[in-house]
N, C-alpha and C positions, 0 to 999 in steps of 0.2 A: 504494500500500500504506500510505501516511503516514496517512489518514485510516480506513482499515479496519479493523475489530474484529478478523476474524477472516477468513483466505483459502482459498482452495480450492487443496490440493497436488498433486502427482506426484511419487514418489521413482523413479528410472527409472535402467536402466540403458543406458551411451552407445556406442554402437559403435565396431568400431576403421573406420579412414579409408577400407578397401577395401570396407566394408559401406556408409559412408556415400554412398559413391559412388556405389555399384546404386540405394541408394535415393533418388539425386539423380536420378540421370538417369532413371530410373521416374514420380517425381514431374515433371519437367519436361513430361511429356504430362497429368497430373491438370488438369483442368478446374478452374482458376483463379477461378471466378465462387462456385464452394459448398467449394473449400478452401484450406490457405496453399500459398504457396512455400517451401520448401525453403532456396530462395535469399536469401531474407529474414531469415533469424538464424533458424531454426524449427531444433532437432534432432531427427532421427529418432531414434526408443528403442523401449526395450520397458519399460513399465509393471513395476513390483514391486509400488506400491501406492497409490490416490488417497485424499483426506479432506480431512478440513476441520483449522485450528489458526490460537488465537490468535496472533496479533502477537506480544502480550509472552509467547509462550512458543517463538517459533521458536528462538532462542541454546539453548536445554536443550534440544531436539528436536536440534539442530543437534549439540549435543557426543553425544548418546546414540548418534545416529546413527551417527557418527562410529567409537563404539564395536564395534558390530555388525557396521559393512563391515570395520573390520580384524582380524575374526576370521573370515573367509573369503576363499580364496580364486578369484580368476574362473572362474564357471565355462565348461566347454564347452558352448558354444550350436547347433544345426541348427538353420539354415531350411529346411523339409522342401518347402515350394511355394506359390505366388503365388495368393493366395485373393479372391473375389472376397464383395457384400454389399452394406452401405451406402459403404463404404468399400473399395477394394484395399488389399489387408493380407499380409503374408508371416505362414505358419503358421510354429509353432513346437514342436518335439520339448520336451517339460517334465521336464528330468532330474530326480532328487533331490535334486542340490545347490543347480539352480535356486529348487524348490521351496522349501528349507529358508532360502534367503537371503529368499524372497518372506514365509514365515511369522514370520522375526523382522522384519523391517520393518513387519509390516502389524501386528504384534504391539503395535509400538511406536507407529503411525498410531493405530491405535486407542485406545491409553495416551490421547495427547492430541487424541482427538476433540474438537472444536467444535461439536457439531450440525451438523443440514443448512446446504446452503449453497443461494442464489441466486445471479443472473446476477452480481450487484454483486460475490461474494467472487472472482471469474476476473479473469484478466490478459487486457486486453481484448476481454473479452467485452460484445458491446452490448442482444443481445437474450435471452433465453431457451430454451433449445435442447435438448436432449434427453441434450447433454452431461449437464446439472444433473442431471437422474435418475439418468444413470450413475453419476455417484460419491456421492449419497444413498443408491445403493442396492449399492454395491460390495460389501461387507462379505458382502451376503445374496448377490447374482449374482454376482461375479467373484472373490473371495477364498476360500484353504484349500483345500479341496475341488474347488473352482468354479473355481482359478485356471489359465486357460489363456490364457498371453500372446498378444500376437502384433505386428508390428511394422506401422503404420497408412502407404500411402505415396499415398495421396491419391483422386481419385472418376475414373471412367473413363480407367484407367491404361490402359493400349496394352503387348500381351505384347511381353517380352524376353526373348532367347533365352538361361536363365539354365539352370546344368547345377546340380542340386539331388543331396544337400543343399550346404548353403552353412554351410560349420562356423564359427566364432568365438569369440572369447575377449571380452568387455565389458573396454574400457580402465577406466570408473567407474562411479562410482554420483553420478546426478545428483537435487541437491533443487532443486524448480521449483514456483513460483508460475504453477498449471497455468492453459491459452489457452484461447481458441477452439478448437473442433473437437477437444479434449483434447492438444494441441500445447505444447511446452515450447522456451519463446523468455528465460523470465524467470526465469535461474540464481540460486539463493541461497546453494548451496553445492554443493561436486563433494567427493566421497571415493575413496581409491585402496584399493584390496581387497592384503590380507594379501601 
């Protein structure tokens, strides 16, 4: 990040330990050759909101932010069921108070957009991937309207016999210098909700 203009984020919210679990042992079957490990510092989340921002303006992103998570508090999360695609991904019930946490944060991503980013603004990211689209294009596909989470646990996942829904509370809200495969390994800041 030392010699970076500008990087590519993820504000995301972090699971409590019983969640992280399911989606430990879920990912331990994922096909290790086209995703990460779990096992390897990766955290499983659920996206609020991705984008680009300068370097020298993460510290001011950083305190605003800060501002927003302690005016809410966590909300209650369902995972409704074990979705399948490019990815196995656990769906997500999108409450309103989800919603309203997702619109001020992305409210604020977008305050200090960067422009698009390339492979170079990812935490190690080597090649060019599809990833990059996604979040040059978040804003129009996956935000406001569009925003429909959901939790990513890796590529040819193997069912587990999971009794849905799966309710939860997000311990934080995590800022990450976003990965490979949209994967958040590289914490820059956590906040605790109201």
């Amino acid at each position: 990040m030392e010699n970076q203009e500008k990087i590519s984020i993820d504000v995301v919210l972090l699971l409590p330990e019983y969640v992280n679990d399911i989606c430990k042992e879920l990912n331990k079957e994922s096909d290790k050759k086209d995703y990460i490990s779990f096992e390897d510092g990766y955290n499983p989340h659920l996206t609020l909101g991705m984008g680009s921002i300068l370097v020298k303006n993460i510290d001011n992103f950083k305190k605003e932010l800060g501002l927003i998570i302690e005016k809410f508090e966590a909300p209650e999360i369902q995972i409704t069921a074990l979705g399948a695609g490019k990815y196995n991904h656990f769906s997500l019930e999108v409450s309103e108070s989800l919603k309203n946490i997702h619109t001020d944060v992305f409210n604020l991503i977008s305050k200090y957009n960067a422009g698009t980013v390339t492979k170079d603004n990812f935490y190690e990211m080597k090649e060019h991937g599809s990833l990059v689209d996604w979040v040059n294009n978040f804003k129009v596909n996956s935000a406001y309207e569009n925003y429909h989470p959901h939790i990513t646990l890796g590529i040819s996942v193997k069912e587990m016999l999971l009794a849905f829904p799966i309710t939860f509370k997000p311990v934080s809200v995590g800022f990450f210098h976003l990965g490979v495969h949209g994967t958040c390994k590289k914490l820059l800041n956590n906040f605790d909700f109201k």
